[in-house]
N, C-alpha and C positions, 0 to 999 in steps of 0.2 A: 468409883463406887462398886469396880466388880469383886465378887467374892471366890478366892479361890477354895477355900476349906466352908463345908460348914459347920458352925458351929453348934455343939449339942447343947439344947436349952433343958433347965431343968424344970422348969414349969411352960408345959404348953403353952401356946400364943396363936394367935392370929397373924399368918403370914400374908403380905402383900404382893402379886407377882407384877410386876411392872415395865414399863423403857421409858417412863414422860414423868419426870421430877414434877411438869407444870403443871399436869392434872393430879395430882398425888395430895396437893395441901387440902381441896375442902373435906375429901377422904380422910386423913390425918386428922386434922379438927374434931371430926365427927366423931373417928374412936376414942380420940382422947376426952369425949363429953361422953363418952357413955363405959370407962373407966377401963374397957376392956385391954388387957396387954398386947401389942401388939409389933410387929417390926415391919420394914418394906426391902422386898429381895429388888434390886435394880439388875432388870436379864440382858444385858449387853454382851459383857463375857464372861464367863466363867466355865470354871471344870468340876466336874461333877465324878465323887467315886461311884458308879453303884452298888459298889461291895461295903457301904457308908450308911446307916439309914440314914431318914433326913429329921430333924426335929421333930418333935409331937407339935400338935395343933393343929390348926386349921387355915388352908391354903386356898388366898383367894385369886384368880387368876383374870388381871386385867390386860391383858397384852393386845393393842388395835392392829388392828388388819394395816396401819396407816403407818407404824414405826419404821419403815423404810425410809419415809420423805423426813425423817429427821436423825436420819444418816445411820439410822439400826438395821442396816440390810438382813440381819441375821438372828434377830430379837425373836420374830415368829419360832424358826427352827429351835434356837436354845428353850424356848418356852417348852416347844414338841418334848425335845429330849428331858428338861427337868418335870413337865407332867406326869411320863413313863416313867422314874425315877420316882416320883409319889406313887404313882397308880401300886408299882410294883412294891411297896412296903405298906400299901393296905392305908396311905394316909387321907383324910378327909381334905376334898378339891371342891371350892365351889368353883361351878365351869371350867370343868374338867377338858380331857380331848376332846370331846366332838363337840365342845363349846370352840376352844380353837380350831378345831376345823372347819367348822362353819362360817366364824370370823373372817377369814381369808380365804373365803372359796364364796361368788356371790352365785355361784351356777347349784353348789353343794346347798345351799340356803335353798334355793328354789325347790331342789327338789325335795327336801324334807318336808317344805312347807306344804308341797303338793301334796307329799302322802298324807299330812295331817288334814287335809282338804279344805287349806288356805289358799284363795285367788292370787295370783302375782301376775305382773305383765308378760302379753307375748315377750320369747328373748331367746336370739338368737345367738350362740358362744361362735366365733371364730376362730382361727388360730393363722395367724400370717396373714401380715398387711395386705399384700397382691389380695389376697378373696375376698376381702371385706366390701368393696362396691359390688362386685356380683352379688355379694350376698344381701347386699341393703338393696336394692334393687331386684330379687326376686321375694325377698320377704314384706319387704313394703310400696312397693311404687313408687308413688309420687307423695305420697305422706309423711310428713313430719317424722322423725324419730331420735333415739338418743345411744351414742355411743358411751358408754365406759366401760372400765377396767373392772377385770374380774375379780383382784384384789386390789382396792382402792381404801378410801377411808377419808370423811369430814367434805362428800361431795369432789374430792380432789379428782379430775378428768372427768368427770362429765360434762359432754356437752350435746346441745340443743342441733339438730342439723336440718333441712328442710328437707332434701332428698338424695339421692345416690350421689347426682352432680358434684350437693355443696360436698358430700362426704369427699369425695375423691379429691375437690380443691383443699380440704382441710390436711389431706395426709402430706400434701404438697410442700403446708407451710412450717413454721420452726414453733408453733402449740403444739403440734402434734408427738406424742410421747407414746412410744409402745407400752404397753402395762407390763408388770414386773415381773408375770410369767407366764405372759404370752400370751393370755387369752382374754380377746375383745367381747366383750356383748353389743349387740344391736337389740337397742329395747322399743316397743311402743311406746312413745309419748303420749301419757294421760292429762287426758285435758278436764281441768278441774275447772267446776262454778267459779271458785275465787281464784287468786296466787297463792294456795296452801297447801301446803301436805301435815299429816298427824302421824305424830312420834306418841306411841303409844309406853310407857316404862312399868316395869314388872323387876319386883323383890322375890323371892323366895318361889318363883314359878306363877309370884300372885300379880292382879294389878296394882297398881300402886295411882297413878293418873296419866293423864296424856298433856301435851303440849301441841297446840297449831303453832307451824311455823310459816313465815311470811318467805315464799321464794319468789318472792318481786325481784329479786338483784341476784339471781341466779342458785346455785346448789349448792354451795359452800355453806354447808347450815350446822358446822361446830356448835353443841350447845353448849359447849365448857364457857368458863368467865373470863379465861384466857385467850378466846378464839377471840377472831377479830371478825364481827356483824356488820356490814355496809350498811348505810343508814337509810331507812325507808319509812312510809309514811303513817306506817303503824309497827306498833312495837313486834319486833322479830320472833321473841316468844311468848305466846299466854296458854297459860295453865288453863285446860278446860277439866272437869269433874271425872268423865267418863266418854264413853266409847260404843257404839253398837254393841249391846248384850253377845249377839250369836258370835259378831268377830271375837269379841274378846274371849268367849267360852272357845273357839279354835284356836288362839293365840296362845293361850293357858297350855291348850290341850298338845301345840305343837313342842311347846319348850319343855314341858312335860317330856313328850317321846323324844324331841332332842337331848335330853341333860343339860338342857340351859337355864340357869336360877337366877340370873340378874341380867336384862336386856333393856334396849330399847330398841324401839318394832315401828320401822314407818312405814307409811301406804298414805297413797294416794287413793282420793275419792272421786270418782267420772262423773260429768254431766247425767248417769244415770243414775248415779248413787251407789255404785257397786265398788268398794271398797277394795282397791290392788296393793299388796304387799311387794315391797320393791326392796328392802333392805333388811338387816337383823344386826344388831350394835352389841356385839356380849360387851365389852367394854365401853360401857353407857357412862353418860358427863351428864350433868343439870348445870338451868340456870339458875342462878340465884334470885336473882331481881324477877326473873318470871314469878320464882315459887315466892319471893316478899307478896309481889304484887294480887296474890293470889290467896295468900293469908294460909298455905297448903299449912296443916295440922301436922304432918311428918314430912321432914323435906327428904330428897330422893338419897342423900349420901345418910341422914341421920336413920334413914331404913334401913340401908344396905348394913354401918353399922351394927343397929338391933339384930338384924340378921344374922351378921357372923357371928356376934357373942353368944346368941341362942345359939347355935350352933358346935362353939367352941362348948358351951357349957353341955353339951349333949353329949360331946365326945368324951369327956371327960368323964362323965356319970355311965359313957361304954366299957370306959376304960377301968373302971377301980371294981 
């Protein structure tokens, strides 16, 4: 599916930037119901002139922080260089660079979200196995906490540790996987009323709705229809309405000052009620069966859709 040339289109379009065929179909669907033109670029390999412009239209860029574990070690990077390839001919990107930068950076996430004057958990970054029990052992004691990867993606290496001990029996064993570019976190485990965390989703910088997720059965919380959900005693996903007013007016406000237009935004809520933002999804999935079950009025792909084609139709009334 890679492209070596591309192709000059004569009527703008709606470009897709991608590496996962399997999450690409309810996306497809969705523009194909709302009429707008459009094609999907698949970033595995290809070569790019930049002495070439690139097509008109409008370039949507879904590339997950997670295309590694399905054998695109190098999807991120290609994404880098054909973004700067847009940027530099002035083309329209939804989630642009510092949407992919965020993506695959969870330290870069944090601290944007901090200048936006969003809460996230204590987190501690590492770099080289040997530190990481001194370091969980002066940042936390004897307290529960959670190791993962700094570019991860779909809950992949997270895990649950009680304290420096279990950490240091863990690196011992054959789960233990260094992250793909070397830097660990060591985060505080938030302890919530229920087994839940909220995935908050936003179109166009806006909200759109949130979803509770059931982490009874660990962190693996792919919301795509493809992922595969362990079965638990309540359904894995339900659409709730809405969110704390004030987070959500920060959440707005951070992806705003990020360049992030199409997210999904978890955080976990503490026995106090104080709301930590732990992750940022530019490459956001829906479930389906949540949004059935929920009667949602716009479902989250049929948004993004309306979205790009406003969008494309905007460039075009720039353009003539």
């Amino acid at each position: 599916m890679s492209r070596i040339t591309q192709p000059q289109i004569s009527r703008p379009q709606i470009h897709v930037l991608h590496e996962n065929p399997d999450w690409l179909p309810p996306l497809a669907a969705a523009l194909e119901r709302s009429g707008a033109p459009w094609d999907d670029w698949f970033l595995v390999e290809r070569a790019i002139d930049l002495a070439a412009p690139p097509p008109e239209g409008v370039f949507y860029n879904r590339m997950s922080a997670s295309s590694h574990t399905r054998g695109h070690r190098y999807s991120a990077e290609l994404t880098a260089v054909t973004l700067a390839w847009l940027t530099q001919y002035g083309r329209r990107v939804v989630n642009g660079p510092s949407a992919l930068d965020l993506e695959i950076s969870k330290v870069r996430q944090y601290a944007a979200l901090a200048r936006a004057g969003v809460a996230t958990p204590r987190t501690v970054p590492v770099v080289g196995k040997d530190k990481l029990v001194e370091a969980a052992r002066n940042a936390f004691g004897d307290s529960r906490f959670l190791l993962k990867p700094n570019r991860g993606g779909k809950g992949l290496g997270v895990r649950l540790l009680e304290n420096a001990d279990d950490l240091a029996a863990h690196l011992e064993t054959f789960d233990y996987e260094a992250p793909l570019d070397g830097v660990h976190l060591l985060q505080d485990y938030v302890v919530t009323r229920e087994p839940i965390i909220t995935r908050a989703e936003f179109v166009g910088g806006r909200f759109l709705y949130a979803v509770e997720v059931d982490t009874s059965n660990g962190f693996e919380l792919c919301p795509a229809d493809v992922c595969s959900v362990p079965d638990a005693t309540r359904p894995a996903f339900q659409v709730i309405e809405d969110i704390d007013a004030g987070l959500k007016t920060k959440l707005e406000r951070f992806l705003q000052i990020a360049g992030i237009e199409i997210a999904g935004i978890e955080f976990a809520t503490g026995a106090d009620g104080r709301p930590l933002v732990y992750d940022v999804n530019t490459n956001t999935n829906y479930n389906s069966e949540a949004e059935a079950a929920a009667g949602v009025p716009l479902t989250g792909m049929d948004a993004i859709a309306r979205y790009l084609k406003g969008e494309l139709a905007r460039s075009e009334r720039q353009a003539a």
